[in-house]
C-alpha atoms as one frame of an Amber mdcrd trajectory, in Angstrom:
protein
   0.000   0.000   0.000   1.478   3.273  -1.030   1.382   6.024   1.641  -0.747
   5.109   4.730  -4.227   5.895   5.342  -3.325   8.147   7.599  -1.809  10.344
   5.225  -4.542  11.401   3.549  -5.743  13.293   6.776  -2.399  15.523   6.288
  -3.127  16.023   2.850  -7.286  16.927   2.819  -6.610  19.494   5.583  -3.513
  20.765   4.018  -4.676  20.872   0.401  -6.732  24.202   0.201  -3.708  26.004
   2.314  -1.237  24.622  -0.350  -0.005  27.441  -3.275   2.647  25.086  -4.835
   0.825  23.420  -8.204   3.776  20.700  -7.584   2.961  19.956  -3.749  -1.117
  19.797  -4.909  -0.247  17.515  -7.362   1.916  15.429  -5.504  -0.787  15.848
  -2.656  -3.642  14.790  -4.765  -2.142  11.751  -5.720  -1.041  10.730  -1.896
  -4.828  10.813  -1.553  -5.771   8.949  -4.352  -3.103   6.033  -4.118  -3.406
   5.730  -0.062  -7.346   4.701  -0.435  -6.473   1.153   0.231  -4.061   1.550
   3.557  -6.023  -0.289   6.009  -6.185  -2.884   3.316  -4.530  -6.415   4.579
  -1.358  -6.725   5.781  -0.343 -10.561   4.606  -0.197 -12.278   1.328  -3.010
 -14.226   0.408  -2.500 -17.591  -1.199  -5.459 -17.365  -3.438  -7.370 -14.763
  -5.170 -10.442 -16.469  -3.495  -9.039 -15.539  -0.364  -9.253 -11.367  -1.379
 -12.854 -11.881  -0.725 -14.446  -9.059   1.621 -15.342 -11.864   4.664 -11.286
 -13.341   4.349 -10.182  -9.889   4.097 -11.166  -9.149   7.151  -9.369 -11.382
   9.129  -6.137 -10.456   7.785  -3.109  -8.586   9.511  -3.600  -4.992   9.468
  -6.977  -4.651   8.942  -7.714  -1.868  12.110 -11.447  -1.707  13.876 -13.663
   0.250  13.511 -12.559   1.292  10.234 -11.830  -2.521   8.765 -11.190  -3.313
   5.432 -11.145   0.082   3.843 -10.602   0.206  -0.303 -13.535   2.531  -0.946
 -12.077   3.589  -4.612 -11.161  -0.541  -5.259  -7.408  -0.397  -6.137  -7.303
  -4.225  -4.983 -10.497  -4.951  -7.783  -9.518  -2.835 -10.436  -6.012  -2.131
  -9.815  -3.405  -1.590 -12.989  -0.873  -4.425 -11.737  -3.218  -7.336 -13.077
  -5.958  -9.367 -10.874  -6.731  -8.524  -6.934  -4.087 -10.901  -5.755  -1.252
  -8.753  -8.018  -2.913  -5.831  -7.217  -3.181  -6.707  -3.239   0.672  -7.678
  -2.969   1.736  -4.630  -4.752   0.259  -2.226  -2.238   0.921  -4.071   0.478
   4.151  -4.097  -0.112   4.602  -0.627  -1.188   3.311   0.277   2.354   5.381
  -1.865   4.420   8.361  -0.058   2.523   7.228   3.154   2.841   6.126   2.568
   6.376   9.766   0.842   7.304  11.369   4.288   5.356   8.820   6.611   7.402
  10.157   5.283  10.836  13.543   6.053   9.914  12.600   9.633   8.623  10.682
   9.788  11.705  13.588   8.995  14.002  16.099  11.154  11.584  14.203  14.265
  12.097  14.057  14.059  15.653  18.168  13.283  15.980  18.822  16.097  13.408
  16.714  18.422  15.061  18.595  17.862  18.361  22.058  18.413  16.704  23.324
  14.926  17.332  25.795  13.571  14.074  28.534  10.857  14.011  31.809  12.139
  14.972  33.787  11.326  11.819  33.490  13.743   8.671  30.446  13.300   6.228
  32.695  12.865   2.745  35.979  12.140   2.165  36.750  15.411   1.508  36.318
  16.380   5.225  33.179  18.000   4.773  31.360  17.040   8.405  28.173  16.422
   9.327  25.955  19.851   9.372  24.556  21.137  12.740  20.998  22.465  11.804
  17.559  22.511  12.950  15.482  19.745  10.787  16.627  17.119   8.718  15.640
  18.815   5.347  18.215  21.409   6.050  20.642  18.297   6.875  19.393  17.043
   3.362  20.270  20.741   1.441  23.618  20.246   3.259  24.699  17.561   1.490
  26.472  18.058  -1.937  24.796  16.614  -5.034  27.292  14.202  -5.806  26.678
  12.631  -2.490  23.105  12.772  -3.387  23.467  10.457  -6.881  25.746   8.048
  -4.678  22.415   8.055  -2.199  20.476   7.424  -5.004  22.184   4.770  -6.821
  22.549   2.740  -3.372  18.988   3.335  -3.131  18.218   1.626  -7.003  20.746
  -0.749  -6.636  18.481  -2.202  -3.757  15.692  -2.030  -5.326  16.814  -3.734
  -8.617  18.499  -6.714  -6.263  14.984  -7.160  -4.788  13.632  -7.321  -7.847
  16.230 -10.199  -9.513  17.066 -12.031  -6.672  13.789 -12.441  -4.640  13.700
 -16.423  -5.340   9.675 -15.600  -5.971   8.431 -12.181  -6.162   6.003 -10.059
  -4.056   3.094 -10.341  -6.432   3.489 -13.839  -7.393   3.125 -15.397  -4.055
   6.359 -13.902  -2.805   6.818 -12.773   1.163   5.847  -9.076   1.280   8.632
  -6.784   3.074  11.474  -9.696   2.693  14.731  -8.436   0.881  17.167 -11.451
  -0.485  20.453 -12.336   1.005  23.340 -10.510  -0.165  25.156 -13.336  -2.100
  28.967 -13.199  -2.054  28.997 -13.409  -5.537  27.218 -10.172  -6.019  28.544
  -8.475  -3.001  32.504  -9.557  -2.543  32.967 -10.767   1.080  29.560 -10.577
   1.889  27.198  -8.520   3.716  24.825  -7.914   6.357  21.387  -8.641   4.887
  18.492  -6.051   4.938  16.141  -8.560   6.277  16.930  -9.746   9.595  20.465
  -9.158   9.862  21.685 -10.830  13.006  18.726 -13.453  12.554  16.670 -12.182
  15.370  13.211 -13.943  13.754  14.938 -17.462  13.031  13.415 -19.139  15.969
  10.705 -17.178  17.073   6.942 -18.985  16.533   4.801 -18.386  14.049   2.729
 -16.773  17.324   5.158 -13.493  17.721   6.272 -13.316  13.838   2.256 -12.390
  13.230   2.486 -10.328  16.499   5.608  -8.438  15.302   4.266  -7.491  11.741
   1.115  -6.176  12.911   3.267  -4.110  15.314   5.644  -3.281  12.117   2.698
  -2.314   9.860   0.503  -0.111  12.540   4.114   1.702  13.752   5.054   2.098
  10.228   1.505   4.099   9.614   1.818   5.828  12.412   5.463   7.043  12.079
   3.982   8.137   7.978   1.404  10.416   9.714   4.250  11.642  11.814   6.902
  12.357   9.006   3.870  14.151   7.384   2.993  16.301  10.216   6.642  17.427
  10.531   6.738  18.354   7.022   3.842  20.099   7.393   3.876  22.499  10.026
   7.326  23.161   8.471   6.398  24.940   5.824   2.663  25.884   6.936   3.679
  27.443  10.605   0.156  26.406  12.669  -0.936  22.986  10.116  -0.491  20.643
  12.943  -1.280  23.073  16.235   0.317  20.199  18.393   3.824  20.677  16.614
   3.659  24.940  16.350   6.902  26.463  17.823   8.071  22.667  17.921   9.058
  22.178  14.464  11.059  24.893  12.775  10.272  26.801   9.303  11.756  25.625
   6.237  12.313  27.729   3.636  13.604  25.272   1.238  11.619  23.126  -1.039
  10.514  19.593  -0.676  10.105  18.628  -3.880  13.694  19.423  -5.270  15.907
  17.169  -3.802  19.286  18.454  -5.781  20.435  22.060  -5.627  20.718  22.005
  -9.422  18.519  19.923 -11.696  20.328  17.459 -13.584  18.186  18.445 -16.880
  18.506  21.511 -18.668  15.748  24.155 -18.411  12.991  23.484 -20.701
């Protein structure tokens, strides 16, 4: 699921305050694609079992909303029948939710000034002292940025090849593929379950830990929001006013220079 259900509160009280065609747009579309967040949380093994009763019962689904899929992404999705269509966004939401609580917890460090010791690049450059993380994220040159970004599709294009069956094809959502020495000379830590934490548990307290996953992951995707919010709209989320510092800079443009000429 793409951006929790949660977001769309952020972005129908924020849209009439927003001047930025870009941030409507962008806002709009949160909306549109987060109608199915409190949509199942596990994969189905049939596409019997998308039915509304077996839907239901599955992981995520919160009282007293329930299933909630008013626009029917999972029926009518564009990523073929409701079984494709149900492991795409539920997987896009357990990603987004895992990147939300480390945005979440990011903000809050940057805010408070904390940064590693050693220098940021290899140039020396160290680690910027500001007030929020999107200054942190100005702060940073634009060559570091591409590296960030390449890391980021390089992951994502490993998932994709190596998963030995994918998401939408009866796949587990939210598991990555160990690193294999072969790709990754000497090795590496995987993504998923590094110091294999989840080997033994039961089947019991896996469930019990992805429903806590999914429901902190929505939560910390409302939070992100609301710090990005009152940000730039000083009183959008009265809990967080004098809390969260203005930002001047622009959400939307993650390099200092675009990397395509002017049109």
């Amino acid at each position: 699921y793409d951006p929790p259900s949660s977001t769309n509160i952020f972005s129908f009280v924020l849209y009439p305050q927003i001047k930025s065609n870009t941030m409507r747009a962008v806002l709009a579309l949160l909306l549109a694609t987060s109608a199915a967040a409190f949509s199942p949380a596990a994969q189905t093994s049939s596409k019997s079992a998308l039915g509304a009763t077996a839907v239901d019962k599955e992981l995520g689904v919160q009282a007293p909303i329930g299933f909630f899929d008013p626009l029917g992404f999972i029926k009518n999705g564009p990523y073929g029948g409701p079984e494709e269509n149900f492991s795409h966004y539920r997987s896009v939401e357990v990603k987004h939710g895992r990147i939300a609580m480390f945005a979440f917890v990011g903000y809050i460090v940057h805010a408070n000034g904390i940064t590693f010791p050693w220098a940021m690049q290899m140039d020396g450059t160290p680690f910027p002292k500001v007030a929020s993380a999107p200054e942190a994220w100005d702060s940073i040159s634009d060559a570091a940025k591409i590296q960030i970004f390449l890391f980021v599709g390089f992951l994502e294009f490993y998932r994709e090849v190596a998963s030995e069956k994918h998401y939408m094809k009866g796949g587990k959502i939210g598991d990555f593929p160990d690193f294999d020495a072969k790709v990754i000379p000497g090795g590496a830590l995987n993504l998923y379950d590094p110091f294999g934490y989840s080997k033994n548990k039961s089947a019991a307290a896996k469930e019990a830990g992805l429903i806590k996953e999914l429901n902190n992951g929505r939560l910390a995707m409302i939070g992100i929001f609301g710090f990005l919010s009152e940000a730039k709209i000083e009183g959008a989320v009265p809990a967080l006013k004098g809390i969260i510092p203005s930002y001047a800079g622009e959400f939307m443009a993650p390099m200092s220079h675009s990397l395509f000429p002017s049109l």
